[in-house]
C-alpha positions as CSV (number, residue, x, y, z in Angstrom):
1,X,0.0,0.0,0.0
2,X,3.0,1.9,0.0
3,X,3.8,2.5,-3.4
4,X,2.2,5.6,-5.2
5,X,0.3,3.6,-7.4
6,X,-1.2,1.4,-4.7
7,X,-2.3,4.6,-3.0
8,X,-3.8,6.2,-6.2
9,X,-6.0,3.5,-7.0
10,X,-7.1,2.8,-3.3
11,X,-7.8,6.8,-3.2
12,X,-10.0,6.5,-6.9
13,X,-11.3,3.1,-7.7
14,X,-14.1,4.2,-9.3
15,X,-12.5,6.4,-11.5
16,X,-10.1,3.6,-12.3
17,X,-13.0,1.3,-12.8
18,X,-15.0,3.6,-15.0
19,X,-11.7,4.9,-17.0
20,X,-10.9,0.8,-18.0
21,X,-14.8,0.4,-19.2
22,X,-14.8,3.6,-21.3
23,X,-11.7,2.4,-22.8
24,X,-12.9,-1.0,-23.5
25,X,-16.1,0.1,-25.0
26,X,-13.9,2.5,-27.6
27,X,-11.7,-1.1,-28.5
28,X,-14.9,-3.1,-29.2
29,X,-16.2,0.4,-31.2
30,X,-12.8,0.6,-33.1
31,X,-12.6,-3.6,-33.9
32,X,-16.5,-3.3,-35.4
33,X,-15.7,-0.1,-37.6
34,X,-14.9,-2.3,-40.6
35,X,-16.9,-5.8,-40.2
36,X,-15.9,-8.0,-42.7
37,X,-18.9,-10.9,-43.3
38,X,-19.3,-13.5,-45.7
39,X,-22.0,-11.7,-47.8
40,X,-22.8,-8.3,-49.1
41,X,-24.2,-5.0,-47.2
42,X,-27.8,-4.9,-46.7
43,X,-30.7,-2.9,-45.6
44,X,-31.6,-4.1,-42.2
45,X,-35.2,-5.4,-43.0
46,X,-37.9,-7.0,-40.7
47,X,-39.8,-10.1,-41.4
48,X,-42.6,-12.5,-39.8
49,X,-42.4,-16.1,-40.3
50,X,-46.3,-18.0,-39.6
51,X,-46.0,-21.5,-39.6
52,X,-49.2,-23.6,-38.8
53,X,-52.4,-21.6,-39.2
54,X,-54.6,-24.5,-39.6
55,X,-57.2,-22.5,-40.8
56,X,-60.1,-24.6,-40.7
57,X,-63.9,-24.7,-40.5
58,X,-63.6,-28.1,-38.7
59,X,-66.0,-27.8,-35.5
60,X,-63.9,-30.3,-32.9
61,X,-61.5,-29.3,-30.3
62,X,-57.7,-30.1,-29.6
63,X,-54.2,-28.4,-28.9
64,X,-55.1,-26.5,-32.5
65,X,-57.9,-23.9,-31.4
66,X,-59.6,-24.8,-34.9
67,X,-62.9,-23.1,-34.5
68,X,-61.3,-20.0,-33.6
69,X,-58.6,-20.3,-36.1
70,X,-60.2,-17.7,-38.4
71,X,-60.4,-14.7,-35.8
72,X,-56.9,-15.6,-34.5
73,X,-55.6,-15.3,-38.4
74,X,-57.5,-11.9,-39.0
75,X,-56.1,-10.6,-35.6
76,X,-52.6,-11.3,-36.8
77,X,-53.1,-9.7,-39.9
78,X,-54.1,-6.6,-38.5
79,X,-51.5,-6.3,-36.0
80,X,-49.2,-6.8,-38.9
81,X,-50.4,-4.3,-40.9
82,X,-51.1,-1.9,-37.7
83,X,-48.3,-2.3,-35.4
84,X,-45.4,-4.8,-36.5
85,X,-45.0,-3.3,-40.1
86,X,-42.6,-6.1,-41.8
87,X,-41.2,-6.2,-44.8
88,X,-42.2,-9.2,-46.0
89,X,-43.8,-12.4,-44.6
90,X,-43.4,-16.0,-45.2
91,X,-46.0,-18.6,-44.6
92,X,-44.6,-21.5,-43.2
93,X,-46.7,-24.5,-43.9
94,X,-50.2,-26.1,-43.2
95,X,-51.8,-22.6,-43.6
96,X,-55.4,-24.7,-43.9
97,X,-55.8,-27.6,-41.8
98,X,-57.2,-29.0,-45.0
99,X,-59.0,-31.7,-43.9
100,X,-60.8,-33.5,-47.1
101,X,-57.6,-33.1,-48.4
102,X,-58.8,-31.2,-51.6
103,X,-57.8,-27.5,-50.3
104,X,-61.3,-26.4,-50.1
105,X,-60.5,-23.9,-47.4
106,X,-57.6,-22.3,-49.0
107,X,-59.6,-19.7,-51.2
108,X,-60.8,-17.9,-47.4
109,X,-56.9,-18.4,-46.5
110,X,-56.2,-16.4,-49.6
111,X,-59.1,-13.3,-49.1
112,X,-57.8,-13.2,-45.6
113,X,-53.9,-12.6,-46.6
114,X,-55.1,-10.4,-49.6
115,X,-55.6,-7.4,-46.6
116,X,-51.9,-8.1,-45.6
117,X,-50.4,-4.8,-46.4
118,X,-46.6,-7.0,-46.4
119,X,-45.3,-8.8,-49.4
120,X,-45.7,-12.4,-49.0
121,X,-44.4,-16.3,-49.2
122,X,-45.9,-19.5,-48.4
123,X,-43.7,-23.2,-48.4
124,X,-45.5,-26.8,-48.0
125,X,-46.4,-28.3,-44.9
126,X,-47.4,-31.8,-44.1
127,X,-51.2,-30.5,-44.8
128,X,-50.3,-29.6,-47.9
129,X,-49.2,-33.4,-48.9
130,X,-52.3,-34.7,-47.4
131,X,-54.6,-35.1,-50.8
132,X,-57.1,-36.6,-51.7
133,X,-56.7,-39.0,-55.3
134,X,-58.1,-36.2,-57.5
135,X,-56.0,-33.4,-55.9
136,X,-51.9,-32.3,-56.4
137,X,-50.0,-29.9,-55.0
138,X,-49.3,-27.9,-57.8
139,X,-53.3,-26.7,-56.5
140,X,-51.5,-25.0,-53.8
141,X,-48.2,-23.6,-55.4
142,X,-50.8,-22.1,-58.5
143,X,-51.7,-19.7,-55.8
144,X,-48.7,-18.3,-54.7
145,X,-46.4,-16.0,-57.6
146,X,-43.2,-17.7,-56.1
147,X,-43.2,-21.0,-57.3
148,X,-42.7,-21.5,-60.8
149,X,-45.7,-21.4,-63.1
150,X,-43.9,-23.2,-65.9
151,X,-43.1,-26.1,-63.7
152,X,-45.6,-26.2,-61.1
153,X,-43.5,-29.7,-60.1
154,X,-41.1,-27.4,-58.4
155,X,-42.1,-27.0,-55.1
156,X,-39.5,-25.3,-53.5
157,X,-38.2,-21.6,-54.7
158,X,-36.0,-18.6,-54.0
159,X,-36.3,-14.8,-53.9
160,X,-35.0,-12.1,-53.2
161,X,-37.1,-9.7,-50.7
162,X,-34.2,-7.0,-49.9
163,X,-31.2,-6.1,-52.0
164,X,-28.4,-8.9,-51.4
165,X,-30.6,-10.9,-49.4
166,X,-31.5,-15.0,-50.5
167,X,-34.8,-16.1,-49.3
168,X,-34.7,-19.7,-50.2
169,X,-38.0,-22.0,-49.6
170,X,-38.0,-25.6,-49.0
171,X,-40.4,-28.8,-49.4
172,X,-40.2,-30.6,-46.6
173,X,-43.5,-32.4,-46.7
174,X,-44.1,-35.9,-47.7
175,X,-47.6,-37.4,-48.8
176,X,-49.3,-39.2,-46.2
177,X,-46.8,-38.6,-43.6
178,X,-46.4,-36.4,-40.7
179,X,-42.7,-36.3,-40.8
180,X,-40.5,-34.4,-42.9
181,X,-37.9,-35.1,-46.0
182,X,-35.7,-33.3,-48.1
183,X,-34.3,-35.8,-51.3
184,X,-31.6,-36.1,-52.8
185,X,-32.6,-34.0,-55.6
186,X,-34.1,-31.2,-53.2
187,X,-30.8,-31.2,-52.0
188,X,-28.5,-31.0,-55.3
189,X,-30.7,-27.8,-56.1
190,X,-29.8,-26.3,-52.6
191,X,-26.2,-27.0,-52.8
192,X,-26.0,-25.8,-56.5
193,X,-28.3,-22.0,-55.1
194,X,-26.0,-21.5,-52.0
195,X,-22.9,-22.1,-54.1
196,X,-24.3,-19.0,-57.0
197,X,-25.2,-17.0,-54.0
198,X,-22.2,-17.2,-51.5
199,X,-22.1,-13.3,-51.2
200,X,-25.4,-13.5,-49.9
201,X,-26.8,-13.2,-46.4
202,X,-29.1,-16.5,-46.3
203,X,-32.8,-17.7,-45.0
204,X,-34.0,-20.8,-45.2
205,X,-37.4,-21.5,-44.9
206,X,-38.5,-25.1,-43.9
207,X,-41.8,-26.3,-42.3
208,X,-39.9,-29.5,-40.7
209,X,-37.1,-28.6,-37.7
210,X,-33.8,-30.0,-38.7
211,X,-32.4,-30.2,-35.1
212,X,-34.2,-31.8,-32.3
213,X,-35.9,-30.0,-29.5
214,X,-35.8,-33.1,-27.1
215,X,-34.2,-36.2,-26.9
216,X,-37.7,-38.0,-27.4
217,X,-38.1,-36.1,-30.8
218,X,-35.2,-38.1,-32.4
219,X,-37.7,-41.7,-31.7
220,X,-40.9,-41.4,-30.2
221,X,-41.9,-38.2,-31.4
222,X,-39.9,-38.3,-34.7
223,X,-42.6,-37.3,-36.7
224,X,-42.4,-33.8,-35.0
225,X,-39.0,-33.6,-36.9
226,X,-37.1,-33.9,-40.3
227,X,-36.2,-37.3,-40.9
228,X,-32.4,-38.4,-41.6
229,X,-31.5,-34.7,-41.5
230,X,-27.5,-35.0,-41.5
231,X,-27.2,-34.5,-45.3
232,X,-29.6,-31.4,-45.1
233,X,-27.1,-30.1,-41.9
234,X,-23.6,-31.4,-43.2
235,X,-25.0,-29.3,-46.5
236,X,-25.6,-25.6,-45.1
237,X,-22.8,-26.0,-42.7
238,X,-20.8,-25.5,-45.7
239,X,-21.7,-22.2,-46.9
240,X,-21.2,-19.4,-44.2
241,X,-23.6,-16.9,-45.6
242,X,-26.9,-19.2,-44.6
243,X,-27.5,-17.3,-40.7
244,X,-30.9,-18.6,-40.9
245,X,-32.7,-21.8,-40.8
246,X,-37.0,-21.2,-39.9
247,X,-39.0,-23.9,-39.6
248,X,-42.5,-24.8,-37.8
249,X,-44.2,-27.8,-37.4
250,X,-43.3,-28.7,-33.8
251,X,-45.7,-25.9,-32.5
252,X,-43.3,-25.0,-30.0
253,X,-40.7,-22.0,-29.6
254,X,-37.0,-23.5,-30.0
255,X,-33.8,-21.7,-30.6
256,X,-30.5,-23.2,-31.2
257,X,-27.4,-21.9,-32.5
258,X,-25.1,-23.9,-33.8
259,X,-21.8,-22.6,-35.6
260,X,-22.9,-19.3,-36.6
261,X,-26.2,-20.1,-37.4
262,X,-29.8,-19.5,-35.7
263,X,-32.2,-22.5,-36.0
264,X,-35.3,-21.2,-35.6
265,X,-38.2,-23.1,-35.2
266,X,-41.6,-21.2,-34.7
267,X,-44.8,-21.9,-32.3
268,X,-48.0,-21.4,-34.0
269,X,-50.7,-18.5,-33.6
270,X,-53.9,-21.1,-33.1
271,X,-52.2,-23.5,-30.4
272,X,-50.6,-22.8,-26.8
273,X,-48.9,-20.2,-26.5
274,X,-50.5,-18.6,-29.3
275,X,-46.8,-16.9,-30.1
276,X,-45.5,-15.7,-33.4
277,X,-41.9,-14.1,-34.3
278,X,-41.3,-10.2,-36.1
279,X,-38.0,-10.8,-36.6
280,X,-35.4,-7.7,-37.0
281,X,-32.4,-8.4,-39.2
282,X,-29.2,-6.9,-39.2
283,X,-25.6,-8.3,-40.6
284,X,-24.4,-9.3,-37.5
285,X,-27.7,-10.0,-35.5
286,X,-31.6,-10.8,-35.3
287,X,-33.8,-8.5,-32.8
288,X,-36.6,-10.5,-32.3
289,X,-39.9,-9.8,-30.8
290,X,-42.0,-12.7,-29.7
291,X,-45.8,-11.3,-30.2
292,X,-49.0,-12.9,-29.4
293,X,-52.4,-12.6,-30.6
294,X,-54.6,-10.0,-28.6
295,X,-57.2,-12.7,-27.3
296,X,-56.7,-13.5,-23.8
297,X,-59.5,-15.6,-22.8
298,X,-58.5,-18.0,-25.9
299,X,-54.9,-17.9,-25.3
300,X,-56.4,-19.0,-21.7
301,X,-58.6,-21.9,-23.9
302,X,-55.4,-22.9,-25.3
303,X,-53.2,-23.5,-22.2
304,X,-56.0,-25.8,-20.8
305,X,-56.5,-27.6,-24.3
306,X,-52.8,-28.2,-24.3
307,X,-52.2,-29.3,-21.2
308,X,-55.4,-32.0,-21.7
309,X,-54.0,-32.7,-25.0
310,X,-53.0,-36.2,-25.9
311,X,-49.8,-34.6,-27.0
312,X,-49.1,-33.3,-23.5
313,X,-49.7,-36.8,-22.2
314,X,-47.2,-38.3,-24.8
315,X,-44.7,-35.5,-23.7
316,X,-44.6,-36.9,-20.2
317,X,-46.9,-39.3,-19.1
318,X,-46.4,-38.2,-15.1
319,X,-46.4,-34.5,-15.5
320,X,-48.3,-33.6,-19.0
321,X,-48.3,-30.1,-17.5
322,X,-45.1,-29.9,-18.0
323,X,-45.2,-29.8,-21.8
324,X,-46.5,-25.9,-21.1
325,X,-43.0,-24.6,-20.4
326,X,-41.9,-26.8,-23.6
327,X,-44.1,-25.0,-25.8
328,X,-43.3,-21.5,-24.5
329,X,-39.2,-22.1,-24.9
330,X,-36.4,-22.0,-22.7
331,X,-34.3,-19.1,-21.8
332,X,-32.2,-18.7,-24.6
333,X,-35.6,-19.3,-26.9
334,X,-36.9,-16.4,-25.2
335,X,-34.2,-14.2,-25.9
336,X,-35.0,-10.7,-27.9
337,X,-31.5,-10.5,-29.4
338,X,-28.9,-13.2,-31.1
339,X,-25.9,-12.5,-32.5
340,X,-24.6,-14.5,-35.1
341,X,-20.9,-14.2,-34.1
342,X,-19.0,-14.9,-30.8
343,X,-17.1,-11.7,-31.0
344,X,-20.2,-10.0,-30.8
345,X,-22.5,-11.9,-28.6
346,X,-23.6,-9.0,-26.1
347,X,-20.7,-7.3,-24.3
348,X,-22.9,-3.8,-24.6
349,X,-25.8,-5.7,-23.4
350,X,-25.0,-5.2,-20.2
351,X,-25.2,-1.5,-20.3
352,X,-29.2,-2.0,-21.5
């Protein structure tokens, strides 16, 4: 203590303290001036993923609030065009519930999203591979300017919403089958897209999560997932500009990252916890903001459904309640910001 720089700092630690946080924020400042990512510059844009409407006129009950499907949809709409404002909006598969298997309540699907004020995207979802023998699927993709009107075959696509940015959607669904699939010829396309587009900042768009939320989801409840996914992974791991991954399906809110990239898989607006994502993009991060419908009383109807559901009870037969917390996400699901990068994963957060 007897050394003059031993009394200085016992006489102004605070000053010392707050001197040495001032100059680390200027170093992280200076190392972020010049960013160097494996894409082009883009305009920070905002985007809503909706993955499992099952809009239907189907008068039964379950975890999917199908009777009050319709309202839910319209309220969504109108907070999109009222208060969340994106962009541009993907659909993420089984928009109808389409129950006879003939897409007989896709036309009110269709007058509904004509109001959205957003451009807009839809990808299959196991719904839309359950047909009856006189219907296809190019009945669904004739209704949405994305596919390919030439070859209506083609059911997966890509676009370009902002400047330098690759929306790419996938088929995941398979005909008569709950789980998901991407072939061999799905994936040749992929890898020959990201490979013309490696200086562009990425999206994929999937109705079918390629990583598992629970260990139970890789047997039991594999039809909740994509099957044999390790091509589809070992595939985008290659090319750095892919950041992220949406998909649906589950009904639950799951986030993983996993090197560099955010796996995002989406809860839907007509089951517990009646949650969808405005997502926020940036070059090196996603803001996200995890909105719900404006119905309290059904989001109330759908905790109880959910925790009766068979599906709760197959989640864990002792405590089927338990499968609440599931559907709502963990911590880091709940999270409002992710950075893509380690060297940037929060220091100024602390500050907020």
């Amino acid at each position: 203590m007897n050394s003059p720089v031993m009394r200085f700092l016992a006489k102004y630690p605070v000053k010392i303290f707050f001197s040495a946080l001032i100059f680390l924020a200027c170093g992280f400042a200076f190392a972020k001036e010049k960013p160097e990512y494996p894409y082009k510059s883009f305009t920070p844009f905002k985007m809503t993923f909706l993955p499992d409407i099952h809009l239907s006129f189907e008068d039964k009950e379950n975890k999917i609030l199908f009777r009050e499907s319709m309202v839910i949809f319209q309220d969504v709409i109108k907070q999109l065009n009222h208060e969340k404002k994106p962009d541009f909006v993907v659909f993420g598969g089984d928009l109808t519930h389409n129950e006879d298997g003939t897409f007989q309540d896709l036309p009110m699907f269709l007058d509904i999203i004509s109001d959205l004020n957003a451009r807009y995207y839809a990808i299959f979802g196991d719904r839309e591979a359950y047909l009856a023998e006189d219907a296809t699927k190019e009945v669904f993709a004739g209704e949405f300017e994305e596919f390919d009107y030439e070859n209506t075959q083609q059911t997966f696509w890509t676009a370009e919403p902002v400047e330098n940015v690759l929306l790419i959607g996938l088929d995941t669904s398979v005909p008569g089958e709950k789980a998901g699939y991407v072939n061999i010829h799905q994936l040749f396309w992929l890898d020959s897209t990201l490979k013309e587009n490696r200086n562009k900042f990425t999206i994929i768009a999937m109705h079918h999560p390629p990583i598992s939320a629970t260990d139970a989801d890789k047997n039991a409840r594999a039809e909740y997932t994509l099957k044999k996914p390790g091509l589809f992974l070992e595939l985008v791991n290659l090319y750095p500009q892919v950041k992220i991954i949406l998909s649906g399906h589950h009904l639950n809110n799951s986030v993983q990252k996993i090197n560099e990239k955010l796996f995002i898989s989406c809860p839907s607006i007509a089951a517990y916890p009646n949650m969808f994502k405005v997502l926020q993009v940036y070059p090196d991060r996603v803001e996200v903001e995890n909105a719900k419908i404006s119905f309290k009383q059904i989001i109330k109807k759908a905790k109880k459904n959910m925790e009766n559901s068979a599906y709760a009870k197959d989640f864990s037969p002792k405590n089927p309640e338990s499968v609440l917390k599931f559907q709502r996400g963990d911590r880091f699901s709940r999270k409002d910001k992710f950075y893509f990068y380690e060297d940037e994963s929060g220091f100024f957060d602390w500050f907020h």
